[in-house]
C-alpha positions as a Markdown table, in Angstrom:
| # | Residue | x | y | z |
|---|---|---|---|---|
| 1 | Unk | -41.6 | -41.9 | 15.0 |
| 2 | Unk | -39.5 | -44.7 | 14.5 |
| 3 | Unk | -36.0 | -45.3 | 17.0 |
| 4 | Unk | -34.1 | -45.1 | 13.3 |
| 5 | Unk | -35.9 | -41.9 | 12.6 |
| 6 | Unk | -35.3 | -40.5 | 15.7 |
| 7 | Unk | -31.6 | -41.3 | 15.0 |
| 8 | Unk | -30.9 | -39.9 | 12.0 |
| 9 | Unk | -32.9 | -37.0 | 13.1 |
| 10 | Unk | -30.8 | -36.1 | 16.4 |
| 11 | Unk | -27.7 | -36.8 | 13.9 |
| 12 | Unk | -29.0 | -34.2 | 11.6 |
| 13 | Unk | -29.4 | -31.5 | 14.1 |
| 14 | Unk | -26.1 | -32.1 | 15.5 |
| 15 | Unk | -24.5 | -31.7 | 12.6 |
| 16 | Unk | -26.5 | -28.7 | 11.6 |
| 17 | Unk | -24.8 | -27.1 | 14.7 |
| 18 | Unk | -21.5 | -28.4 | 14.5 |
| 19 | Unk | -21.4 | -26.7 | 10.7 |
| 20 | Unk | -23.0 | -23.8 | 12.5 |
| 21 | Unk | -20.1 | -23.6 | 15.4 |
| 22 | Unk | -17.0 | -24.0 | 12.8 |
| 23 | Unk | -18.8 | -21.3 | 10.2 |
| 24 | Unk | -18.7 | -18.8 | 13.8 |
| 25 | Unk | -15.2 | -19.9 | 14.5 |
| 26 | Unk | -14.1 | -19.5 | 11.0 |
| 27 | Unk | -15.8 | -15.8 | 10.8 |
| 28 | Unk | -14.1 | -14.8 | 14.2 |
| 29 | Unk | -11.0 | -16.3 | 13.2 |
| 30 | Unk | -10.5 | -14.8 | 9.7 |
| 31 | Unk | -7.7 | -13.1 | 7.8 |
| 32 | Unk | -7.7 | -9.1 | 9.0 |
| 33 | Unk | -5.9 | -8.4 | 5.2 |
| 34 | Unk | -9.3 | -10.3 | 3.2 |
| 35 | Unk | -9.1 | -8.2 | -0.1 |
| 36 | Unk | -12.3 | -7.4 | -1.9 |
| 37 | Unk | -13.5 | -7.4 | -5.6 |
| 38 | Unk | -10.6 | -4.8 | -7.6 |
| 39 | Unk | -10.0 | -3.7 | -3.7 |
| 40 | Unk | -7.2 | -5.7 | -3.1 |
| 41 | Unk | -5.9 | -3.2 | -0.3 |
| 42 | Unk | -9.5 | -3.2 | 1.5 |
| 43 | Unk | -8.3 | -4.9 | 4.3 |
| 44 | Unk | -6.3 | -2.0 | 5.7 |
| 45 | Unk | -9.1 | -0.4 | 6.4 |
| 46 | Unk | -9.1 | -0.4 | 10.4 |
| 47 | Unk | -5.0 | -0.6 | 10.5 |
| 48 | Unk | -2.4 | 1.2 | 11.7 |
| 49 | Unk | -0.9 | 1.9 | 8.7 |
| 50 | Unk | 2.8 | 4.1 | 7.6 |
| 51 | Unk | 2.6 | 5.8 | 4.0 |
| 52 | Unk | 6.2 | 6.4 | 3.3 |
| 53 | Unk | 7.4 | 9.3 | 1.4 |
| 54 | Unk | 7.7 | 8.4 | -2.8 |
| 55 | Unk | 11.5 | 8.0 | -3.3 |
| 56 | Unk | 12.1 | 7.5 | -7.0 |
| 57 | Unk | 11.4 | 8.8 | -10.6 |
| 58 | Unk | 12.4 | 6.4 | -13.4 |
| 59 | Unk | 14.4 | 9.1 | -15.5 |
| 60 | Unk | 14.3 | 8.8 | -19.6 |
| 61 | Unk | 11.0 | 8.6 | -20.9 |
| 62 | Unk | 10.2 | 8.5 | -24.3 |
| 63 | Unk | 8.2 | 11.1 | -23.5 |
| 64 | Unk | 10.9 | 13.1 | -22.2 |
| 65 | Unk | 8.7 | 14.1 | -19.0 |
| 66 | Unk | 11.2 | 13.3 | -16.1 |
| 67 | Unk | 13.7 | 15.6 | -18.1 |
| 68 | Unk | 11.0 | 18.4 | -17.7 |
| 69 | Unk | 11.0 | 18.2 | -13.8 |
| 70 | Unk | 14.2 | 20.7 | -12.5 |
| 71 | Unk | 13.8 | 19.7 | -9.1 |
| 72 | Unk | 12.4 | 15.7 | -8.8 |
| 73 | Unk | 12.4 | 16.1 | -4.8 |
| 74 | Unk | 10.0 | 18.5 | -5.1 |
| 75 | Unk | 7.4 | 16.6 | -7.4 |
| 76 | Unk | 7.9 | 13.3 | -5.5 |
| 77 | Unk | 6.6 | 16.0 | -2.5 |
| 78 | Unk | 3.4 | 17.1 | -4.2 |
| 79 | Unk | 2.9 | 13.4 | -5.0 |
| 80 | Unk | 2.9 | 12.7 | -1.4 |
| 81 | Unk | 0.5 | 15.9 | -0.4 |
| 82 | Unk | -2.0 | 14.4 | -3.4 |
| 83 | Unk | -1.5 | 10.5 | -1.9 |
| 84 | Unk | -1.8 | 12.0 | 1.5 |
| 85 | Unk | -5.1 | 14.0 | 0.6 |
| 86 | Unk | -7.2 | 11.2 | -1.5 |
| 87 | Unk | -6.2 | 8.6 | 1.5 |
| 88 | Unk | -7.6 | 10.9 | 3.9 |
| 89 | Unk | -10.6 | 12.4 | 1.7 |
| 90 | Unk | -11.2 | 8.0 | 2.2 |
| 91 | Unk | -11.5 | 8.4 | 6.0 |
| 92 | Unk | -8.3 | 7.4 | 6.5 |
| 93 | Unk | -7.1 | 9.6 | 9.2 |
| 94 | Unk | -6.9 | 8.2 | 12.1 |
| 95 | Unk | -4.3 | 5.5 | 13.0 |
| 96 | Unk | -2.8 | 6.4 | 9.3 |
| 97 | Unk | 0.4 | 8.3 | 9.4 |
| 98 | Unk | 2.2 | 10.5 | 6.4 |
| 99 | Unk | 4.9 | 11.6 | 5.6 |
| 100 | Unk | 5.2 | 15.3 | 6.9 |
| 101 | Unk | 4.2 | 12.9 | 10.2 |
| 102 | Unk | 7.2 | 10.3 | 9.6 |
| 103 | Unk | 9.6 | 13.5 | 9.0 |
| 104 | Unk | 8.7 | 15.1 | 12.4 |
| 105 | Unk | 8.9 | 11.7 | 14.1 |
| 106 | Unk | 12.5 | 11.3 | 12.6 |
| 107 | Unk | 13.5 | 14.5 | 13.9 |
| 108 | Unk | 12.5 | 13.6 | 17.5 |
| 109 | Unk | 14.1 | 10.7 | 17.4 |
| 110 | Unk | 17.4 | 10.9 | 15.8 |
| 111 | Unk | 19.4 | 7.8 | 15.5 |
| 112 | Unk | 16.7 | 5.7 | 16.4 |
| 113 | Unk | 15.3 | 5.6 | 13.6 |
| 114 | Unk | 15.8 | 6.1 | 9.1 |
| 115 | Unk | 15.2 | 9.3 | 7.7 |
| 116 | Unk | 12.0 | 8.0 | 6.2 |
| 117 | Unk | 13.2 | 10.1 | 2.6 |
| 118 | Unk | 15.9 | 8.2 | 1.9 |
| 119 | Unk | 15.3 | 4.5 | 2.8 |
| 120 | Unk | 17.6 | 2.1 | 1.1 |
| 121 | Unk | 14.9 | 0.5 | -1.0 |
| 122 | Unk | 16.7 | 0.5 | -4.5 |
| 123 | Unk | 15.6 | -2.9 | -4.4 |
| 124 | Unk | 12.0 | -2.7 | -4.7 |
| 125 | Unk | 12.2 | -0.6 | -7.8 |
| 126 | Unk | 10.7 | -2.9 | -10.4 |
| 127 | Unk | 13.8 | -3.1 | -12.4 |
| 128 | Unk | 15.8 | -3.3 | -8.8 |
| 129 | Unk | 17.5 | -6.7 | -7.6 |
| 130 | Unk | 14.4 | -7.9 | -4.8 |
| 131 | Unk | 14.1 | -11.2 | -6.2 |
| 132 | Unk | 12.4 | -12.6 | -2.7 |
| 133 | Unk | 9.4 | -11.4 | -0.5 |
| 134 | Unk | 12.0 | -10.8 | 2.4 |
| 135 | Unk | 13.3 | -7.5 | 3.0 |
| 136 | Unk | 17.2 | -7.6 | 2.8 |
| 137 | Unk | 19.2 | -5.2 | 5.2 |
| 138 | Unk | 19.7 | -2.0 | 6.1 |
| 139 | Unk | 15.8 | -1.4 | 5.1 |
| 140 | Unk | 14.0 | -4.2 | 7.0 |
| 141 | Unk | 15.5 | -2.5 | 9.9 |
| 142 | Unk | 14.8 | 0.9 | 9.1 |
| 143 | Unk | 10.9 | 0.1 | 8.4 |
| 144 | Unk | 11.4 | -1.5 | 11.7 |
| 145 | Unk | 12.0 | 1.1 | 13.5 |
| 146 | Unk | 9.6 | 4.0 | 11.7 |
| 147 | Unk | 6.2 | 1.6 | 12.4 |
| 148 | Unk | 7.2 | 0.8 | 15.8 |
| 149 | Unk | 6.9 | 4.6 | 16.4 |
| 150 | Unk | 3.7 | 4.6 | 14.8 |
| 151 | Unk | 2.2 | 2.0 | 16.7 |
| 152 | Unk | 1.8 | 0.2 | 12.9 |
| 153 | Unk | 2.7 | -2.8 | 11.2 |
| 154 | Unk | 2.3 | -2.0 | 7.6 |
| 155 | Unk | 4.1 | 0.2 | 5.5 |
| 156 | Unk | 2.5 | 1.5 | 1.8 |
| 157 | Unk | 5.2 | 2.7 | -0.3 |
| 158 | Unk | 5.2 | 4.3 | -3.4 |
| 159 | Unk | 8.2 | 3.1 | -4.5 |
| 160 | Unk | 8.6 | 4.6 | -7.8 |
| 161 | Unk | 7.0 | 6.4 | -10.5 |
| 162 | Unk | 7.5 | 7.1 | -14.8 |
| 163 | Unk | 5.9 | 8.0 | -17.4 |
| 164 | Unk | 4.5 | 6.1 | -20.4 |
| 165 | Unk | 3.8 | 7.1 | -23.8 |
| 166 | Unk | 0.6 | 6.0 | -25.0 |
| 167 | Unk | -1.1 | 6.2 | -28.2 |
| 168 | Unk | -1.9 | 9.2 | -29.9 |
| 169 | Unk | 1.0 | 10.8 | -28.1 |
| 170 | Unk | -0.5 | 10.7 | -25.1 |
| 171 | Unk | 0.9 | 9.7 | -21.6 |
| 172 | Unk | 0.2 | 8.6 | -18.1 |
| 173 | Unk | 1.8 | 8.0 | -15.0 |
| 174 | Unk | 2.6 | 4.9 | -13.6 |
| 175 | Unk | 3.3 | 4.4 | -9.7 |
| 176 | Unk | 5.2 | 1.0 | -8.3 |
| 177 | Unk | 3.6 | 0.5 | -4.7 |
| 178 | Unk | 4.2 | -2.5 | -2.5 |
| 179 | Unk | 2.9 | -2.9 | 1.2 |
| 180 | Unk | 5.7 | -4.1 | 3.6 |
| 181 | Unk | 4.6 | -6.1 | 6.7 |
| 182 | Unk | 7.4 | -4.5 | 8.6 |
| 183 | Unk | 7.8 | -6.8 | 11.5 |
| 184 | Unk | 7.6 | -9.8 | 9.3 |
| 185 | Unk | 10.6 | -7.8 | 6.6 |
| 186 | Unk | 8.1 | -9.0 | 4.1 |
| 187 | Unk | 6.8 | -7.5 | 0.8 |
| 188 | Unk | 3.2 | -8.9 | 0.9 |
| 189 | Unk | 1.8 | -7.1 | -2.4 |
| 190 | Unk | 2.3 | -5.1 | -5.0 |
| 191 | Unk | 1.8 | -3.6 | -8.1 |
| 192 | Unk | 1.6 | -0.9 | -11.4 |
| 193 | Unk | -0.9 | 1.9 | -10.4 |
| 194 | Unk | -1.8 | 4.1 | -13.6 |
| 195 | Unk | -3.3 | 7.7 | -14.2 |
| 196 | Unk | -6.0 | 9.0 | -16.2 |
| 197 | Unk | -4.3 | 9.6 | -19.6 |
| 198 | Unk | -3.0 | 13.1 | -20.6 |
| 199 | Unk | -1.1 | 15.0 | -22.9 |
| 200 | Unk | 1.5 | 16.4 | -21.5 |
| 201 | Unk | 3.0 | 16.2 | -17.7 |
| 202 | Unk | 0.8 | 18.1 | -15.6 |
| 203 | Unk | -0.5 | 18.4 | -11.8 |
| 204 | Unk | -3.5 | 16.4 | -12.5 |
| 205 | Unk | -1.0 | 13.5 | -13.1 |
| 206 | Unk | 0.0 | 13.2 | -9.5 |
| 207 | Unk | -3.7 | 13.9 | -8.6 |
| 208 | Unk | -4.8 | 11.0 | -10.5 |
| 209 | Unk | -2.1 | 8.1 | -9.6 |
| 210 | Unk | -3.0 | 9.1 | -5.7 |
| 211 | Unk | -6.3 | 8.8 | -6.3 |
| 212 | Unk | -5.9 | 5.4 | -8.4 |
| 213 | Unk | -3.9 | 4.2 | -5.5 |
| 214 | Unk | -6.8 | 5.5 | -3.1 |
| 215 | Unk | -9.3 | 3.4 | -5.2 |
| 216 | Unk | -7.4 | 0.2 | -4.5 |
| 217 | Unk | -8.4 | 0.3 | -0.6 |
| 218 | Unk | -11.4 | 2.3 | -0.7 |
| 219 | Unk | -14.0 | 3.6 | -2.3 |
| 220 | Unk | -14.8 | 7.6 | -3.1 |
């Protein structure tokens, strides 16, 4: 072997490691919140992570669903209990709190912390006035104060949810999410969740957007 070859040889072998030693740093140095293929919430998997309650129905439909439901308080409830049970049919039960969870929380700690049912988040409604990713005020400091009690940092919130007539007089229901990096007061995604089509506004709706919105972090 030639003192050249030898050379380029002990180059090659350094540089093999050197790629070697940044790949290892890279890999134990990656983002925690790497979404995957049409998985885009994947990375909470492993989180702490605060599902607030639903807090809005878009009212007047075309399909004149909303005006069916007498008491709206009570069907955003069910939609949590159907979020609440696909999330945790997932696995996601530990480290993951829910509403009912939030509520007791609340009640412990009055005047520490937001009733976690009526947030001041008209702004996140996709027709609302949140223009930037920051969280204006009171409501950065009321998601503040719920995750620190869950030990989290992320909030998912179902922010709103209407109906939408589709064709053949058929409709589906639509559910605005975003996920709130609460000690940051930053939206960092969201987006349109949809049902299963149907023809008129039942149960299975609920059951369907919850299980849409499961889909998104995890499979069945």
């Amino acid at each position: 072997m030639t003192r050249s070859h030898e050379v380029r040889t002990l180059l090659a072998g350094a540089a093999v490691l050197l790629l070697a030693g940044a790949c290892g740093t890279q890999r134990a140095s990656g983002p925690q919140m790497a979404p995957l293929p049409n998985r885009p919430l994947a990375g909470l998997a492993g989180q702490h992570v605060v599902v607030l309650p639903a807090h809005y129905i878009r009212p007047a439909d075309s399909l004149g669903w909303s005006a069916e439901l007498s008491a709206p308080r009570e069907y955003l409830g069910k939609l949590d209990d159907e979020i609440a049970f696909a999330l945790r049919e997932r696995g996601f039960r530990t480290g993951w709190a829910f509403p009912e969870e939030l509520a007791r929380t609340a009640r412990r700690n009055a005047g520490f912390t937001a009733n976690p049912y009526a947030l001041a988040a008209e702004g996140l409604r996709p027709l609302g006035r949140q223009r930037t990713p920051q969280l204006g005020e009171p409501l950065a400091t009321q998601l503040r104060a719920i995750v620190a009690l869950h030990d989290a940092r992320y909030a998912l919130f179902p922010v709103e949810i209407r109906f939408e007539k589709l064709a053949g007089g058929t409709g589906r229901a639509v559910l605005h999410v975003v996920l709130v990096d609460a000690r940051l007061s930053q939206v960092t995604w969201g987006a349109d969740v949809a049902s299963d089509p149907a023809p008129s506004l039942t149960p299975a709706l609920a059951a369907s957007v919850a299980s849409k919105l499961a889909d998104l972090i995890a499979a069945p």
